[in-house]
C-alpha positions as CSV (number, residue, x, y, z in Angstrom):
1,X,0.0,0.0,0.0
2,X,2.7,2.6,0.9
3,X,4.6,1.5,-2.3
4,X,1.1,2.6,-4.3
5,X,0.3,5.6,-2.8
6,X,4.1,6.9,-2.8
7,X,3.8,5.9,-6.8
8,X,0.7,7.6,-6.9
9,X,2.1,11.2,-4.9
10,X,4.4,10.8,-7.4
11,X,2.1,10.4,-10.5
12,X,0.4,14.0,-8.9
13,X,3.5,16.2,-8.7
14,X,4.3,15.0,-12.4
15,X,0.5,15.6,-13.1
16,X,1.1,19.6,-12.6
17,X,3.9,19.7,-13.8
18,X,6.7,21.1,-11.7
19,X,9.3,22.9,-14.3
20,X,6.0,25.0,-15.8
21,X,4.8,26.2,-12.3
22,X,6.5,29.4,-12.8
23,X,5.3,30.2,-16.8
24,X,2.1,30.6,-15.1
25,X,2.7,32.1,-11.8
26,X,5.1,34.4,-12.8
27,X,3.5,36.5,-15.6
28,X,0.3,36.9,-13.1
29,X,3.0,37.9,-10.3
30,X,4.9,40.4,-12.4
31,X,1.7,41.7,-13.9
32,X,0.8,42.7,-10.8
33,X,3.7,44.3,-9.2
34,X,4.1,46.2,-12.7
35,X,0.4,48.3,-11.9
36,X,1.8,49.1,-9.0
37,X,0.0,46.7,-6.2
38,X,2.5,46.1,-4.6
39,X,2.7,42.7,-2.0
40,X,-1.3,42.2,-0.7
41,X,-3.5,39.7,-0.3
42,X,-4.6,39.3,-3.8
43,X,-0.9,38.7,-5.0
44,X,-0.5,36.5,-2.5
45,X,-3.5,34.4,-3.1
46,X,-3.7,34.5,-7.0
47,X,0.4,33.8,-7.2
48,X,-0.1,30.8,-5.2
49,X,-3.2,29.7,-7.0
50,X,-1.1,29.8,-10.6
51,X,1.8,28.7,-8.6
52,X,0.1,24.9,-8.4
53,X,-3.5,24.6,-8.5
54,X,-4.1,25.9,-11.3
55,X,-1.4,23.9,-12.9
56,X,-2.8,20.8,-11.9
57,X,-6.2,21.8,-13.3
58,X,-4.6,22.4,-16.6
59,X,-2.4,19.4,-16.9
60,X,-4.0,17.0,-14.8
61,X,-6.7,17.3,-16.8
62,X,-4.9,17.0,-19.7
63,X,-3.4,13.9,-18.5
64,X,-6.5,12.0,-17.8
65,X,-8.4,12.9,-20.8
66,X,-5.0,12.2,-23.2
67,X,-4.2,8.6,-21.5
68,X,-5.1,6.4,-24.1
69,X,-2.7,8.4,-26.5
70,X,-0.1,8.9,-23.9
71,X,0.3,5.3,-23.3
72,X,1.5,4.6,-26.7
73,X,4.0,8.1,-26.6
74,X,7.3,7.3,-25.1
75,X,7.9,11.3,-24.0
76,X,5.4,10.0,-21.5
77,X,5.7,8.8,-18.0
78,X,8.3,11.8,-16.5
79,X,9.0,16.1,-16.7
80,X,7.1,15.9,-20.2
81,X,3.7,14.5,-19.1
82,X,2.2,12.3,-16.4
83,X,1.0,8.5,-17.4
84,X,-2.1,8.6,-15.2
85,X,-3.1,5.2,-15.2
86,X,-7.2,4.9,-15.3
87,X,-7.0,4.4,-11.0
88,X,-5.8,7.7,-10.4
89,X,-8.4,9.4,-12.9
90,X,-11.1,10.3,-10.2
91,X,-8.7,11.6,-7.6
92,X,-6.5,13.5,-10.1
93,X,-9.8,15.5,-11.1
94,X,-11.0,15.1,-7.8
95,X,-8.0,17.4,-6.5
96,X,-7.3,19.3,-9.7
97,X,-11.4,20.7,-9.0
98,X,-11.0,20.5,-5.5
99,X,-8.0,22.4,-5.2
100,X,-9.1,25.0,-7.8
101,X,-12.5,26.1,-5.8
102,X,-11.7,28.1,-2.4
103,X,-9.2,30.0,-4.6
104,X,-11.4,30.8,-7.3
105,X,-13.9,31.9,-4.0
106,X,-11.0,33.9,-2.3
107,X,-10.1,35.2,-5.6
108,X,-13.8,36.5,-6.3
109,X,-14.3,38.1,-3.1
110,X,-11.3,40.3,-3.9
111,X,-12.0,40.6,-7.4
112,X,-14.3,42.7,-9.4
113,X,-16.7,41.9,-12.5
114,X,-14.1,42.3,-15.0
115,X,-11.8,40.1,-13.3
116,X,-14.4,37.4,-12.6
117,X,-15.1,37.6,-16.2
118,X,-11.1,37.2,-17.4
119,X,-10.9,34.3,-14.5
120,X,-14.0,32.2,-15.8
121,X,-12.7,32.7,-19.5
122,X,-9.7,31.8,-18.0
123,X,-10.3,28.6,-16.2
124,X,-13.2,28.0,-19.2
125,X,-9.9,27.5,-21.2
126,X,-7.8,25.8,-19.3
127,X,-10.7,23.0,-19.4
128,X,-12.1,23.4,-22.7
129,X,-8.7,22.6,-24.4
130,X,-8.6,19.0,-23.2
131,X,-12.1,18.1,-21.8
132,X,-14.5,16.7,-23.9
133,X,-17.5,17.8,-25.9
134,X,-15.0,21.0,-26.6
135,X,-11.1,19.3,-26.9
136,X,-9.7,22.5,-28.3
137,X,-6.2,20.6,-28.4
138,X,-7.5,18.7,-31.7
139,X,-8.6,21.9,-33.2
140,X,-5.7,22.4,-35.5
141,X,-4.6,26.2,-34.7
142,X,-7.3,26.7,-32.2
143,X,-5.1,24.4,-30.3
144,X,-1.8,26.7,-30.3
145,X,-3.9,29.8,-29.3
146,X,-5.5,28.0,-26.7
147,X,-2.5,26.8,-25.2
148,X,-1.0,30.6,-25.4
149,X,-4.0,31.8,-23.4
150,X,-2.8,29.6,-20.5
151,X,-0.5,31.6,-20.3
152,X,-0.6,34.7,-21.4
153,X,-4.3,34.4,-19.5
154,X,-2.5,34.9,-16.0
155,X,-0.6,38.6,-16.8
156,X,-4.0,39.3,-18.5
157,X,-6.1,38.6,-15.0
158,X,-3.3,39.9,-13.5
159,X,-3.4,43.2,-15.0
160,X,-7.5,43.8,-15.0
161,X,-7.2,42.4,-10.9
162,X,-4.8,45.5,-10.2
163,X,-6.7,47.6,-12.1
164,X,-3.9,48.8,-14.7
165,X,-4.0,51.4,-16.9
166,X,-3.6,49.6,-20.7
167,X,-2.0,51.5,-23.1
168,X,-0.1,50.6,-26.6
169,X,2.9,49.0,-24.7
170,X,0.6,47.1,-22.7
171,X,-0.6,45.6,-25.6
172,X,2.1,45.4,-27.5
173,X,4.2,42.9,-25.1
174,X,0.5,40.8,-24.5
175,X,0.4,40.3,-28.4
176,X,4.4,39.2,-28.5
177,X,3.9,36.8,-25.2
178,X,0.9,35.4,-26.7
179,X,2.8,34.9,-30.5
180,X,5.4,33.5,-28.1
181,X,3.1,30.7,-26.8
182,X,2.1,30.1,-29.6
183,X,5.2,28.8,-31.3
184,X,5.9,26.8,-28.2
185,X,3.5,25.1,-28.9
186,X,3.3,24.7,-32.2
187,X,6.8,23.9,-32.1
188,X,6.3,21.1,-29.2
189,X,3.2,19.4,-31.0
190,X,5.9,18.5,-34.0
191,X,7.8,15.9,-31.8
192,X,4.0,13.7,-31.4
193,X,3.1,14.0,-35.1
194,X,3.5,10.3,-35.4
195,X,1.6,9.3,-32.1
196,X,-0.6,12.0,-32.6
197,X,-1.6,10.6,-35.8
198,X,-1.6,7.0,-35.0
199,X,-3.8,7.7,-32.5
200,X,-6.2,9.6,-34.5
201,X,-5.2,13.1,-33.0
202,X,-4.9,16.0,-34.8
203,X,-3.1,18.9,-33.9
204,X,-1.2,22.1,-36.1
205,X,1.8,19.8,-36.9
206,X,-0.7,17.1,-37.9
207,X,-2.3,19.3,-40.2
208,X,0.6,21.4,-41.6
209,X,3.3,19.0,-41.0
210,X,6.2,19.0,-39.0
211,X,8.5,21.2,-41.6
212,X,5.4,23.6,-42.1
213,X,4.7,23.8,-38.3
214,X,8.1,24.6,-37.6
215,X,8.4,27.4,-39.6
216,X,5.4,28.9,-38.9
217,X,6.8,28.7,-34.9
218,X,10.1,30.5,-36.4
219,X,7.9,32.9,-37.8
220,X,6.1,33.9,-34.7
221,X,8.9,34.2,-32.3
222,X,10.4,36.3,-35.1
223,X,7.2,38.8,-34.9
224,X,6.8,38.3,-31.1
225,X,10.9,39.5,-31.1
226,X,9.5,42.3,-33.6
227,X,6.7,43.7,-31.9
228,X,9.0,44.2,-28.6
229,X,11.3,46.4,-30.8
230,X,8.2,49.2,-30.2
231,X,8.2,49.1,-26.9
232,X,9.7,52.1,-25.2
233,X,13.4,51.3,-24.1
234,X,14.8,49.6,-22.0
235,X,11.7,46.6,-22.5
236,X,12.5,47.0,-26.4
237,X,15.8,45.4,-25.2
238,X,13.4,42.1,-24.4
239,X,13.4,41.7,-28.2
240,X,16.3,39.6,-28.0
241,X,15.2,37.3,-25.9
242,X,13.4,35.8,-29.3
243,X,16.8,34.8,-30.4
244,X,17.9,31.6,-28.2
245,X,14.3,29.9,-29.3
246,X,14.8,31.0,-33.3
247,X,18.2,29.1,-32.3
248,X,17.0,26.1,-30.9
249,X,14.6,25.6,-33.5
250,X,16.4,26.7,-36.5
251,X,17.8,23.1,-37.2
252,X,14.4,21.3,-37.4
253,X,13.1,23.9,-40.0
254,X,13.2,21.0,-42.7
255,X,12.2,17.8,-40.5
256,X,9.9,15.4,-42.4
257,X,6.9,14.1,-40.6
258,X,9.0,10.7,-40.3
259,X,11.7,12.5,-38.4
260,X,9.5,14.5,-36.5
261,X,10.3,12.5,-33.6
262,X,14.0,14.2,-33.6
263,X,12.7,17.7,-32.6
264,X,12.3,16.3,-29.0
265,X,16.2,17.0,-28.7
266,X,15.4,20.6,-29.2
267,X,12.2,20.9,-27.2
268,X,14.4,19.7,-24.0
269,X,16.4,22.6,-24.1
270,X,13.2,24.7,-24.3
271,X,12.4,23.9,-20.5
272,X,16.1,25.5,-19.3
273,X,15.7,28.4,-22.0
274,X,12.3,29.4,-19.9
275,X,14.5,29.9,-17.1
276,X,16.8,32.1,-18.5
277,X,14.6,34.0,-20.3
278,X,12.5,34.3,-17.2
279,X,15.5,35.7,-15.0
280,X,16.1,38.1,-18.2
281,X,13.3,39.6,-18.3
282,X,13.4,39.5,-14.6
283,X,16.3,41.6,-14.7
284,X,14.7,44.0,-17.1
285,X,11.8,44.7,-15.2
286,X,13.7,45.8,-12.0
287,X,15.5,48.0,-14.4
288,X,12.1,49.4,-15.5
289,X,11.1,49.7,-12.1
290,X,14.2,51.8,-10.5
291,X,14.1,54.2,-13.8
């Protein structure tokens, strides 16, 4: 018994994902402290909230409702996605619901309409893209925007919580972070092609093809990298931050659909360039902050 449920711990924490806690936490975070908050409850309470629950909403259920095709993917089963076998199911969504509630409460009480509305479009997101009638994930390009509002959703919330003030620059870095999911994902759907088609999923690199999909992710890092050059200086500065990602995926621009498999080597490095883009842009804001 100990053996199973240690297993099974184990099966949550990979559920949520652990090396993506911060893509989400962080953009709400510094979206915050950027109107001018400063450290209260609601930054507190929302930070945590994208720190883990709402993580696990998003990949657990993900992981439940993708287990059938995961079985047969060998990325499976570690830092690139949970293997949830069927057991697990109800108390995956069991917590990933659970969890998700007296925050979303908390949240609301502190909140106004317009962030209750950006919060339930939101979370209506999060679940739409792997839930079933709705499975936005096998909507070919739907499913790369979807994914993008995952994240971008949190500065978004983030921003209409505070209150902020939006103005060109505002959404001029929301249009390059979401371009930037985009090709993340577009760019990470190449490596399943083959089990995505075998098991009668489709996706953006199932319908363009890996070598298409690829360059369509170069192209919208280069534009996300582009739009940043309009942003008033020092953030303009961010534009380069488009460069290690147009580097990583630069040699896959001509993979075949029978080689897709091969973009996996660049994908891995994504999860470390996160990082390090993260502390950049970390850096860059503090600069903002003390000019």
């Amino acid at each position: 018994m100990a053996e199973r449920d240690a297993s099974t711990a184990t099966r949550l924490l990979l559920a949520s994902r652990p090396l993506s806690w911060v893509n989400t936490a962080y953009p709400f975070a510094a979206a915050m402290l950027l109107a001018g908050t400063g450290v209260d409850v609601r930054l507190v309470i929302g930070t945590l909230f994208f720190l883990v629950p709402y993580n696990l909403l998003m990949y657990g259920v993900n992981d439940v409702f993708d287990y059938a095709s995961d079985a047969a993917n060998p990325r499976k089963g570690g830092a690139e996605g949970a293997l949830l076998p069927p057991r697990t199911h109800r108390l995956v969504l069991g917590l990933a619901f659970g969890l998700t509630v007296p925050f979303v409460v908390a949240l609301a009480v502190l909140g106004t309409p317009w962030s209750w509305v950006v919060l339930a479009v939101l979370l209506f997101d999060v679940i739409a893209y792997s839930m079933p009638p709705f499975r936005w994930k096998e909507v070919p390009f739907l499913d790369s925007l979807s994914s993008s509002i995952h994240f971008t959703g949190p500065a978004v919330y983030g921003l209409v919580l505070a209150g902020a003030t939006w103005d060109l620059t505002t959404v001029l870095v929301l249009l390059a972070f979401l371009l930037w999911g985009m090709a993340s994902h577009a760019f990470g759907a190449v490596q399943d092609v083959v089990p995505d088609r075998e098991a009668g999923i489709s996706s953006i690199a199932t319908a363009l093809g890996a070598r298409a999909t690829v360059r369509l992710a170069l192209g919208a890092w280069a534009l996300a990298g582009v739009l940043m050059l309009f942003v008033p200086f020092p953030g303009s500065l961010a534009a380069a931050l488009a460069l290690p990602y147009l580097m990583l995926a630069w040699p896959f621009r001509s993979v075949t659909d029978a080689d897709s498999g091969l973009a996996n080597r660049g994908w891995r490095h994504f999860l470390w360039v996160n990082y390090l883009a993260g502390f950049l842009v970390t850096l860059l804001l503090i600069w903002i902050a003390v000019l």
